[in-house]
C-alpha positions as CSV (number, residue, x, y, z in Angstrom):
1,X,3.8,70.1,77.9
2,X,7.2,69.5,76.6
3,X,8.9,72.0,74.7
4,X,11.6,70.8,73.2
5,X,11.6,68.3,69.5
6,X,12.9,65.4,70.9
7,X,10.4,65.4,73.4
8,X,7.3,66.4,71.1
9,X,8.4,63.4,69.1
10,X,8.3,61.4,71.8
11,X,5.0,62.2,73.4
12,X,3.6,61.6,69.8
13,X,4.9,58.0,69.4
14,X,3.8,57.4,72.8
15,X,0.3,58.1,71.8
16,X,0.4,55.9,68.9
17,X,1.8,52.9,70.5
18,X,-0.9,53.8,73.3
19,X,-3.8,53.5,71.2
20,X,-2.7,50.8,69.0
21,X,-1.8,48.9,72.1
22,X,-5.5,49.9,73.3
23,X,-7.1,48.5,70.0
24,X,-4.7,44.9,70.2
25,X,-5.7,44.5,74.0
26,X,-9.6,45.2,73.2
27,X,-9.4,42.8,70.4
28,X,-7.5,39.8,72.7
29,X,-10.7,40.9,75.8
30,X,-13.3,40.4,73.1
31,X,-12.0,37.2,71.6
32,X,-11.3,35.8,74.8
33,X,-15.2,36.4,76.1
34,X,-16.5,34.9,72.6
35,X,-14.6,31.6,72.8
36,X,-15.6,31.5,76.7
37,X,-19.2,31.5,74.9
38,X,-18.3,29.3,72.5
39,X,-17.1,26.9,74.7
40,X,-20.0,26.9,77.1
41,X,-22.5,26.2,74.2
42,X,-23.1,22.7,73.4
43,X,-21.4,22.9,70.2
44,X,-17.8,21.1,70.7
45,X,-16.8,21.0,66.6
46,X,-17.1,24.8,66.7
47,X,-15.2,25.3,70.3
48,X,-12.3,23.3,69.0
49,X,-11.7,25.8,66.2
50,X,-12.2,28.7,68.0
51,X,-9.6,27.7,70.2
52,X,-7.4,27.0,68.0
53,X,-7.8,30.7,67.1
54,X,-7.5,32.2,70.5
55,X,-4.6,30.1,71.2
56,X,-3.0,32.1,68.0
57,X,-4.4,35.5,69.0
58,X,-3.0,35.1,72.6
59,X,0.5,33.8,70.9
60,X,0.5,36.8,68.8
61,X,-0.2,39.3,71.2
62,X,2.9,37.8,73.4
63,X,5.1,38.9,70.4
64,X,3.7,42.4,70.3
65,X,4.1,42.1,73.9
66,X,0.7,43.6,74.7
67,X,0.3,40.6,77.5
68,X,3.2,38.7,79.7
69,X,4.0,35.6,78.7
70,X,3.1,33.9,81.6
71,X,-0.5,35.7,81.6
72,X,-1.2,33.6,77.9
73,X,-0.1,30.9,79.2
74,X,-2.3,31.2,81.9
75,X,-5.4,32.2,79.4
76,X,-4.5,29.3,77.3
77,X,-4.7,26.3,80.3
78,X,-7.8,27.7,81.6
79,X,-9.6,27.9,77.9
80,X,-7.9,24.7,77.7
81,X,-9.5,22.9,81.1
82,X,-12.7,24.2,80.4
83,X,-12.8,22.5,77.3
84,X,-11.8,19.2,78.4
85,X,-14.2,19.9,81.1
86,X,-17.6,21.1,78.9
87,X,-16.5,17.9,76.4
88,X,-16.0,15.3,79.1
């Protein structure tokens, strides 16, 4: 364990970010598998909205850079194509 203040400090605010970091990517996993549900029920007025909402979630967490940008652009275009596929 490290000894010295600088250090202590450190580790502390490394255990912060870790959890809140934990929390943000748990939240984007859980969002992510409810609009995947969303989408595949036969309710298109509803899936629109919600993704809409996981579009912003997955914008946001790019910010707080908790994900790469290319990996929400990724999430977004397949959300996207399975929507234009379950509504086509």
């Amino acid at each position: 364990m490290a000894k010295h203040p600088s250090a202590l400090k450190a580790h502390r605010q490394n255990v912060k970010r870790r959890d809140r970091n934990r929390q943000l990517r748990s939240r984007l996993r859980a969002a992510l598998k409810s609009i995947r549900v969303t989408i595949d029920s036969d309710e298109p007025g509803t899936a629109k909205g919600a993704l809409q909402d996981a579009t912003s979630l997955v914008d946001r967490m790019v910010t707080k850079r908790i994900i790469h940008r290319n990996t929400a652009a990724r999430y977004k275009s397949r959300l996207t194509k399975r929507m234009t596929r379950k509504s086509a």
